[in-house]
C-alpha positions as CSV (number, residue, x, y, z in Angstrom):
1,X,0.0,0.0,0.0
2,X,2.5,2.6,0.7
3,X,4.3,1.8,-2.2
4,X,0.8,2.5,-4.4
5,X,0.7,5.7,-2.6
6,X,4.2,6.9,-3.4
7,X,3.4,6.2,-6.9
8,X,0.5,8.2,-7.0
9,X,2.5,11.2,-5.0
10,X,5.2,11.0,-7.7
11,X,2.5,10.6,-10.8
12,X,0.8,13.6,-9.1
13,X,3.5,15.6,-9.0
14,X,4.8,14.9,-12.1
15,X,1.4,16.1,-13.7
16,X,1.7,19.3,-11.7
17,X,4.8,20.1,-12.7
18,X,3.4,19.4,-16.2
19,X,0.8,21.9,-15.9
20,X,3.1,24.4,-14.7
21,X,5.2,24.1,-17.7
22,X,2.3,24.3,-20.0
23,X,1.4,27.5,-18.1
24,X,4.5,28.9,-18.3
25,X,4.9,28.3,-21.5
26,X,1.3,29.5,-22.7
27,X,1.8,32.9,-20.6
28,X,5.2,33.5,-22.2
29,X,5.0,36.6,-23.9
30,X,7.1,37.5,-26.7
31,X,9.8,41.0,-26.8
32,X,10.0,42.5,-29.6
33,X,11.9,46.0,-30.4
34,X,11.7,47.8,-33.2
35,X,14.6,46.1,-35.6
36,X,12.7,42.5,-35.0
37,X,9.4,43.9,-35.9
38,X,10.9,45.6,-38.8
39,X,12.2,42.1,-39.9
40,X,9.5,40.0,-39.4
41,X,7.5,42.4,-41.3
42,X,9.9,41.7,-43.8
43,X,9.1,37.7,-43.8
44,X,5.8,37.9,-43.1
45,X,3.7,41.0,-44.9
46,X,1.2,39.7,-47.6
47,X,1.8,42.8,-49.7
48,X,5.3,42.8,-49.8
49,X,5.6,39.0,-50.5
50,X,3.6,39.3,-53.2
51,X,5.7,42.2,-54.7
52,X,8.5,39.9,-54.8
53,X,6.6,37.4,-56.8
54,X,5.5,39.9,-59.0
55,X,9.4,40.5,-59.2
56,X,10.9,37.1,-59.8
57,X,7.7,36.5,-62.4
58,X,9.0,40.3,-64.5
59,X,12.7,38.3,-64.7
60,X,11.1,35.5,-65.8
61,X,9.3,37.6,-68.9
62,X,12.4,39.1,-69.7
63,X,14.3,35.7,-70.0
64,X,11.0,35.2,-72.8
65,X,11.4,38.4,-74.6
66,X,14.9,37.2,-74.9
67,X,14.4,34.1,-76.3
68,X,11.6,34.8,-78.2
69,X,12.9,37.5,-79.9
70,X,17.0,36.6,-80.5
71,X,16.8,32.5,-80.4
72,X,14.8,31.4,-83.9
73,X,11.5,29.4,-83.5
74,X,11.7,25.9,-84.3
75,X,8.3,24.3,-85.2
76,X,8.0,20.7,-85.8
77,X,5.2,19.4,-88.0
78,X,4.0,15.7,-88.5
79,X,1.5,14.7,-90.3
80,X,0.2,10.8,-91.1
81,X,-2.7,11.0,-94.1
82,X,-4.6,7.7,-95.3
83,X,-6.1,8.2,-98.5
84,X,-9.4,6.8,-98.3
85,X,-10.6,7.5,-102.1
86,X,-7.9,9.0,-104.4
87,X,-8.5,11.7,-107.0
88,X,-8.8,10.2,-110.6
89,X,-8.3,11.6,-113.8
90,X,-10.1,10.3,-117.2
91,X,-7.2,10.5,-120.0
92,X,-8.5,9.0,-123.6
93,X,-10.9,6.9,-121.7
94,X,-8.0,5.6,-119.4
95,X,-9.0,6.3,-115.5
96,X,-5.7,7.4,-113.5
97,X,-5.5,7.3,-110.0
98,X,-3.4,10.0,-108.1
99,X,-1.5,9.7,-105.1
100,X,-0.9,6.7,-102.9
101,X,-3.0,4.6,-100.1
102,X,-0.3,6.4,-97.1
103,X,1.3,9.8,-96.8
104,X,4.3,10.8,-94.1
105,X,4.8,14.5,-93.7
106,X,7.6,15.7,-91.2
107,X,8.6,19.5,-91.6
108,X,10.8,21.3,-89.5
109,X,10.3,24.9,-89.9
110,X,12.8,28.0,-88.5
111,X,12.0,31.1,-88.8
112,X,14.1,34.6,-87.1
113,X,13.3,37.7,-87.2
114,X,15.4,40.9,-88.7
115,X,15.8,43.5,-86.3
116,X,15.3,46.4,-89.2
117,X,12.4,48.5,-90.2
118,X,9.1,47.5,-88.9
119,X,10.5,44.4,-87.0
120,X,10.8,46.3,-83.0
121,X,13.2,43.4,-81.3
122,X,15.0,45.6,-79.5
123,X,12.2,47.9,-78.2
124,X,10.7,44.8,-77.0
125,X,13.1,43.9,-74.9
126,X,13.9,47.5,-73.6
127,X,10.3,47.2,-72.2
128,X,10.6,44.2,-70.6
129,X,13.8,44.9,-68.9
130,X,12.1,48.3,-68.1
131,X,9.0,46.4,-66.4
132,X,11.2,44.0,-64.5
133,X,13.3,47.8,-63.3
134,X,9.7,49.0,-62.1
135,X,9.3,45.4,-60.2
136,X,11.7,46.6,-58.7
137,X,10.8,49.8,-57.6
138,X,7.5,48.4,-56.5
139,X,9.7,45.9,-53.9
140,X,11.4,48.9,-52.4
141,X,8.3,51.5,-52.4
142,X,6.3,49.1,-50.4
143,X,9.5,47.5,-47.8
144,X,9.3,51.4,-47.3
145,X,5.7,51.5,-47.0
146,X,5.9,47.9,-44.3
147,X,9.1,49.8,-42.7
148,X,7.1,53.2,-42.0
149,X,4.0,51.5,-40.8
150,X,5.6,49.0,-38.3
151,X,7.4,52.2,-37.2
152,X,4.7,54.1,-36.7
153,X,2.7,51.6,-35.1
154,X,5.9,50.3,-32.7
155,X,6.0,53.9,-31.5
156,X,1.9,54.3,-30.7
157,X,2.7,51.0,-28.8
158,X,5.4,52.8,-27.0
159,X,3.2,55.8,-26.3
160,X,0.7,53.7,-25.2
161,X,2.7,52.1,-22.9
162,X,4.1,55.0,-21.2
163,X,0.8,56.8,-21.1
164,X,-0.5,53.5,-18.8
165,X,2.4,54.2,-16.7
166,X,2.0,57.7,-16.1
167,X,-1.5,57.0,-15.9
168,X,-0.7,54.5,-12.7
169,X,1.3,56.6,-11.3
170,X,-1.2,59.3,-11.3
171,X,-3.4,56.9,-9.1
172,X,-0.5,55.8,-7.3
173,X,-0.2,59.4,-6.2
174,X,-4.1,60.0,-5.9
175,X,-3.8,57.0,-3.3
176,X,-1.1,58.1,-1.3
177,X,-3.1,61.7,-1.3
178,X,-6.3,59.6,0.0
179,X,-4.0,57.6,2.4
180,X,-2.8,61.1,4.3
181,X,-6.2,62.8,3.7
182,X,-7.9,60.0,5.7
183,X,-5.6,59.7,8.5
184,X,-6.0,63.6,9.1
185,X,-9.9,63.5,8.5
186,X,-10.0,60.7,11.1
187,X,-7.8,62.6,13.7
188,X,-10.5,65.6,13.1
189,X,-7.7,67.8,10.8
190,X,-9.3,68.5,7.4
191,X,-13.1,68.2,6.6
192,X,-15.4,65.0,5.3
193,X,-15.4,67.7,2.0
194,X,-11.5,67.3,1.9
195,X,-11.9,63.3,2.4
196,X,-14.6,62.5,-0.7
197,X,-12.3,64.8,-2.8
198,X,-9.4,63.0,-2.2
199,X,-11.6,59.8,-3.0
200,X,-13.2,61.4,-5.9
201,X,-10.0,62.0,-7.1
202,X,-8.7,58.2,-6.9
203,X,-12.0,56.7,-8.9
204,X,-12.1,59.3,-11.5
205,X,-8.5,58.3,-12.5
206,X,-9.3,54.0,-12.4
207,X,-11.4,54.4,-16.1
208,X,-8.8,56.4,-17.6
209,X,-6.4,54.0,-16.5
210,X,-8.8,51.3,-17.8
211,X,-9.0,53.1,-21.2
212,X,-5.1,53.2,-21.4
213,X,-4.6,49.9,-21.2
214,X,-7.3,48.8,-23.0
215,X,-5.9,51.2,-26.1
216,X,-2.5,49.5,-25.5
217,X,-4.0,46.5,-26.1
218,X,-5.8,47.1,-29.7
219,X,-2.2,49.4,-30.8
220,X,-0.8,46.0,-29.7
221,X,-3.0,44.0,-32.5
222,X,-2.7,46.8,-35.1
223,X,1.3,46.3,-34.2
224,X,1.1,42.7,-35.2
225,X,-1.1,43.2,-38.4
226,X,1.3,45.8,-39.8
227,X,4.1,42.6,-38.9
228,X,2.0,40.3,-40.7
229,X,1.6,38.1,-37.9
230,X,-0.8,35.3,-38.1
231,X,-0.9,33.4,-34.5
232,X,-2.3,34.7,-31.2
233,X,1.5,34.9,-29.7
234,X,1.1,37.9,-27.1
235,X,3.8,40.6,-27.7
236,X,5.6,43.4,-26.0
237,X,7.4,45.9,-27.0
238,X,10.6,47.1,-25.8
239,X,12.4,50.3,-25.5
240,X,10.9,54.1,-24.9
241,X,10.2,57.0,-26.6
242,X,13.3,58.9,-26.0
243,X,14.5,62.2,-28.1
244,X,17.9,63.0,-28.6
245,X,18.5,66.9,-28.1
246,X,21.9,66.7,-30.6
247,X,19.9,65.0,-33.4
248,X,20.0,67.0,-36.8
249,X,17.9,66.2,-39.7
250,X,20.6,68.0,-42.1
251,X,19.9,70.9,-44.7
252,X,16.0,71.6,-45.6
253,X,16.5,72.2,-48.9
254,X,19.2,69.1,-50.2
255,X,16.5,67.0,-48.4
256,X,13.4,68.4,-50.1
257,X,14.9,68.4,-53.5
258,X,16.6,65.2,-53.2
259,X,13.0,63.7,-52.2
260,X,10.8,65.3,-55.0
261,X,13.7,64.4,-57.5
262,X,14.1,60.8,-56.4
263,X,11.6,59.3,-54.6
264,X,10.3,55.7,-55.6
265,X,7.1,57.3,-57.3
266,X,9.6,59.3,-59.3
267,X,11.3,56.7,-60.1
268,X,8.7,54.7,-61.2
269,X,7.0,57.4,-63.6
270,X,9.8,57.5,-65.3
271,X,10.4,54.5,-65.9
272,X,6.6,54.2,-66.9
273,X,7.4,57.5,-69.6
274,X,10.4,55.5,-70.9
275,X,7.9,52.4,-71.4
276,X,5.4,54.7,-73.1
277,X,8.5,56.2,-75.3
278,X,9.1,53.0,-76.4
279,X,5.9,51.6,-77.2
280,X,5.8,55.2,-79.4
281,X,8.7,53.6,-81.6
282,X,6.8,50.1,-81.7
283,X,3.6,51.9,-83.6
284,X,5.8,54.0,-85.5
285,X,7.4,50.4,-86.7
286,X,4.1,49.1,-87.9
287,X,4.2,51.4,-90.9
288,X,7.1,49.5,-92.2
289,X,7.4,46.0,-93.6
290,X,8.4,43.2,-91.4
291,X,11.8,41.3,-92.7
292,X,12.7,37.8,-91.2
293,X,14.7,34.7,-92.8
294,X,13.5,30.9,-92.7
295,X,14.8,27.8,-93.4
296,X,12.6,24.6,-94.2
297,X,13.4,20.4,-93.5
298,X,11.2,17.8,-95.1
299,X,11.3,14.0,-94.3
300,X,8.3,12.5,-96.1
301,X,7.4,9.0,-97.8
302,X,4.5,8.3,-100.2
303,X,3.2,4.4,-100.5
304,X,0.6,2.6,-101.3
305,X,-0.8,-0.8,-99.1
306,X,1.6,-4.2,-99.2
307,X,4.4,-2.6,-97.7
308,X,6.2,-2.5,-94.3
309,X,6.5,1.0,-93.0
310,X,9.7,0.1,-91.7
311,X,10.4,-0.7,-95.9
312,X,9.0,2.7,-97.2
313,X,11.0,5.2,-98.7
314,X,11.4,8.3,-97.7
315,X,12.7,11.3,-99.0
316,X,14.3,15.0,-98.2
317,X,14.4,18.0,-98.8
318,X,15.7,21.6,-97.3
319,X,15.2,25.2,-97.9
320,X,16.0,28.8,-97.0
321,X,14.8,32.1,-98.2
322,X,13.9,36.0,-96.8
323,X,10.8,36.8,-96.4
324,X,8.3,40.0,-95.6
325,X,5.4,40.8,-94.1
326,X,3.7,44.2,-94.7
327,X,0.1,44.9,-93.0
328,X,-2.1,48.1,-94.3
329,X,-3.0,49.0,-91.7
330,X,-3.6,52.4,-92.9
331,X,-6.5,53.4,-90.3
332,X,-5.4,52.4,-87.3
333,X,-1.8,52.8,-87.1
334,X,-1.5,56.4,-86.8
335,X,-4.5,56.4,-83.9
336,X,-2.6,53.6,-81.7
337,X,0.5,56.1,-82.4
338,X,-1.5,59.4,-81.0
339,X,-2.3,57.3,-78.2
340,X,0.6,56.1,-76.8
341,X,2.4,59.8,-77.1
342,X,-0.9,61.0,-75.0
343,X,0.5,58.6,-72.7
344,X,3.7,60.1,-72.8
345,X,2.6,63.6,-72.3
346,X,0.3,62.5,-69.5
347,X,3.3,60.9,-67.8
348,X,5.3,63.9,-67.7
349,X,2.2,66.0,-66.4
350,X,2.3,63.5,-63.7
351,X,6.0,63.9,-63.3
352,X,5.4,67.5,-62.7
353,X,2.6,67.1,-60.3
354,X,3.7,64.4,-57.9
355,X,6.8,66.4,-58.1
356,X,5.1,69.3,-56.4
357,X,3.0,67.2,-54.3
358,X,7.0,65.4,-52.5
359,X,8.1,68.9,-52.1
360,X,4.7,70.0,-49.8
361,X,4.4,66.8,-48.1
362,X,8.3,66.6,-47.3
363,X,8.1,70.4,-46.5
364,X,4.9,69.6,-44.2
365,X,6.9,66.5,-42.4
366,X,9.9,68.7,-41.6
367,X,7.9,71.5,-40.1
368,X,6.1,68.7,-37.6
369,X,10.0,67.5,-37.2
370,X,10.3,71.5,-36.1
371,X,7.3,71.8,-34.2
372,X,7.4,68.8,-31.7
373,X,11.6,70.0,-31.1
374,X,10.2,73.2,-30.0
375,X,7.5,71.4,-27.7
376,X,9.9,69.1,-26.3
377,X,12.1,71.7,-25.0
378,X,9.2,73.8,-23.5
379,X,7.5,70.5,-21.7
380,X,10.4,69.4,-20.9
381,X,11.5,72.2,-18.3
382,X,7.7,72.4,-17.6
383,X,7.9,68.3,-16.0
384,X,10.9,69.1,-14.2
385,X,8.7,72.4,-12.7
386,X,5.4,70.3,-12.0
387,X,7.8,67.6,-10.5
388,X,9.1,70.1,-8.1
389,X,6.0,71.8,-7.5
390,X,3.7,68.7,-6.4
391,X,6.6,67.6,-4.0
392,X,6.6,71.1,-2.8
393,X,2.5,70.7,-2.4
394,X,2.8,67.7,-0.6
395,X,5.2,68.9,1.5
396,X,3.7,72.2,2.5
397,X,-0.2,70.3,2.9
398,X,1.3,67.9,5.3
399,X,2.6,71.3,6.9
400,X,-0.8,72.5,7.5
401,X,0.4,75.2,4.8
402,X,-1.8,74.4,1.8
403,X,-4.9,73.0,1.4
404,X,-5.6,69.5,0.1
405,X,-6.7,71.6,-3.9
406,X,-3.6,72.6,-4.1
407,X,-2.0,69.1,-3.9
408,X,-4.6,67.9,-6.3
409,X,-4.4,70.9,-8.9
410,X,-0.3,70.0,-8.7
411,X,-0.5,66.6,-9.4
412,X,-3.2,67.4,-12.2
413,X,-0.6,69.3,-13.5
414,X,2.2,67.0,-13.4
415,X,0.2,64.0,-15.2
416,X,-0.9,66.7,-17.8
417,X,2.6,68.1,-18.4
418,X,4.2,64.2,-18.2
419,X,1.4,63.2,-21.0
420,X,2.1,66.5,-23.1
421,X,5.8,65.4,-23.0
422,X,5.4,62.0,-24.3
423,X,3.0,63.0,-27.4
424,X,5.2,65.6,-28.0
425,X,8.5,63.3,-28.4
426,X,5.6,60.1,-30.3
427,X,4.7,63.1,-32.5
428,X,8.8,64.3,-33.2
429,X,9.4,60.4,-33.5
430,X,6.6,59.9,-36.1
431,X,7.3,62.6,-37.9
432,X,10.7,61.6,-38.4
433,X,9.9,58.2,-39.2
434,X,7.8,60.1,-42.2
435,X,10.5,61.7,-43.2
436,X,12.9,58.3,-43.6
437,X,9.8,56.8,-45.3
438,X,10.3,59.5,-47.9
439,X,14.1,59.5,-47.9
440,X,13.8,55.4,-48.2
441,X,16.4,54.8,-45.3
């Protein structure tokens, strides 16, 4: 018997311990700072996974347009024909038959094009190399895109974060407050009016703090979408929104120009305008005559029925010549051609206008970069006054010096100014985050 029961200690323990591995393990939350979630957005975003599809499949075309249009074609055609009733011809009253019972027909046919006149080899391939350029561009413009989003959303959690703390050390200090105003209301010092302030204060503080955490928690989840992760792993994030006071963003003007000159959607209109430049040359082609050279290999036999296919005769022959094709298409060439230099002039009024369009938003991102310096400074000092000034409040209220208002309006204060400092370095932090989307760092 006591063996039995020391084997159902040890297989109880055992199961406990179990169960508090599992646990463990299913609590374990997951760190991430802002370089990991940069690179699993990386691995994991549907958009930008896609874009390098869409990049592996514009090589891919371009290895075609190679081969299609410098390696000839080669075309193989085989051809068995039974002669089921033959043609017959009536000569003096003599009936001839014509042909034979079975007919083998093996051409091989090779045909290249001349890259002169209206035969556009080369512009071909210009476009195709010029597509698998704006691939790309597409794969960088959106890792930018991923790279700015996961930033922006990193730093919200970060905010968020910080704003729950501040938020519980508002109550912690609302407490305390409560704590001292209660001993001195039940020693007959301050009034039940001072008391159900103090407690006023304390509950009216609990569903902000509920609100903060609960908005941490959804900027958590918009964190992980922008990742691209696909599991219910918790995560945290690391690090805090800190400002660096020496931190320059360089000269305004070299960074405004060198954004609304080269910028990804710069880039990729131009490349666009060189596609339409080129499909321009193709129409213009068209009016000309298409040149290309061809060679011929026949391996046939003709026989009638009695004879072994293995026995029949075949014979060869080979040829090469030049050739031409010339379409008239005297109607709608020249309106394909007006299109596709529309195309080009549209391209370079876009040019123009998303041009414009960089410079104000790149212009607009520097001047939040300004603004949130210049409110950093100013809340910073103002902290390190309301820091001062509620230890001063408390000090003097325990004194008998102040009344309990005063304590309250200075730790109102503090909160506020601590909360003004942290949006002000999110929004300096965001802004500059912005201003590397544009840059492409």
């Amino acid at each position: 018997m006591e063996k039995i029961a020391k084997i159902k200690k040890y297989i109880t323990v055992c199961i406990l311990l179990l169960m508090a591995v599992s646990t463990s393990a299913f609590a374990q939350v997951r760190e991430l700072s802002l370089q990991d979630a940069i690179n699993e957005a990386y691995k994991n975003n549907s958009d930008l996974v896609n874009a390098r599809y869409d990049k592996t499949k514009a090589d891919f075309k371009v290895s075609q347009i190679y081969n299609e249009s410098l390696v000839p074609s080669i075309t193989l055609n085989s051809q068995y024909i039974r002669s089921f009733k033959k043609q017959v011809f009536d000569i003096f009253g003599q009936r001839y038959e014509i042909g034979t019972d079975n007919q083998i027909q093996n051409t091989l046919n090779v045909q290249e094009p001349i890259p002169i006149l209206g035969t556009p080899i080369f512009q071909g391939i210009r476009i195709a190399e010029y597509y698998s350029k704006m691939s790309d561009e597409n794969v960088r413009a959106i890792e930018t895109k991923v790279k700015t989003d996961v930033k922006k959303a990193f730093l919200n959690t970060l905010l968020l974060t910080q704003v729950v703390d501040v938020t519980e050390k508002s109550l912690s200090n609302a407490q305390d407050n409560l704590n001292m105003v209660e001993v001195k209301y039940k020693g007959g010092v301050v009034t039940e009016f001072d008391y159900l302030r103090a407690k006023v204060k304390v509950e009216s503080i609990k569903p902000s703090l509920s609100d903060a955490r609960n908005n941490l928690v959804l900027s958590t989840k918009a964190l992980k979408n922008a990742i691209g992760m696909k599991t219910d792993e918790e995560v945290k994030v690391t690090g805090k929104l800190d400002y660096d006071s020496t931190e320059v963003i360089g000269n305004v003007d070299k960074i405004i120009d060198n954004i609304s000159n080269n910028n990804v959607n710069m880039r990729l209109l131009r490349i666009n305008k060189d596609i339409n430049e080129e499909l321009v040359g193709i129409d213009k082609a068209n009016y000309l005559p298409k040149f290309y050279i061809f060679g011929q290999y026949g391996l046939g036999a003709m026989e009638n029925d009695g004879k072994n296919v293995w026995n029949y005769s075949f014979f060869n022959t080979l040829s090469a010549g030049i050739g031409m094709t010339y379409t008239f298409n005297l109607f709608s060439n020249p309106q394909k051609k007006r299109q596709s230099e529309i195309d080009v002039k549209k391209t370079e009024e876009q040019l123009k206008d998303v041009k414009e369009k960089l410079k104000i938003q790149s212009q607009s991102v520097i001047l939040k970069i300004q603004n949130a310096k210049e409110r950093i400074v100013s809340t910073r000092e103002t902290v390190g006054l309301a820091e001062r000034g509620y230890e001063l409040a408390q000090i003097s209220y325990k004194g008998g010096v102040l009344n309990q208002i005063d304590v309250l309006d200075a730790e109102l204060s503090l909160t506020q100014s601590r909360l003004s400092m942290l949006q002000a370095i999110y929004d300096y932090q965001s802004a500059r985050a912005e201003l590397e989307g544009l840059l492409e760092k």
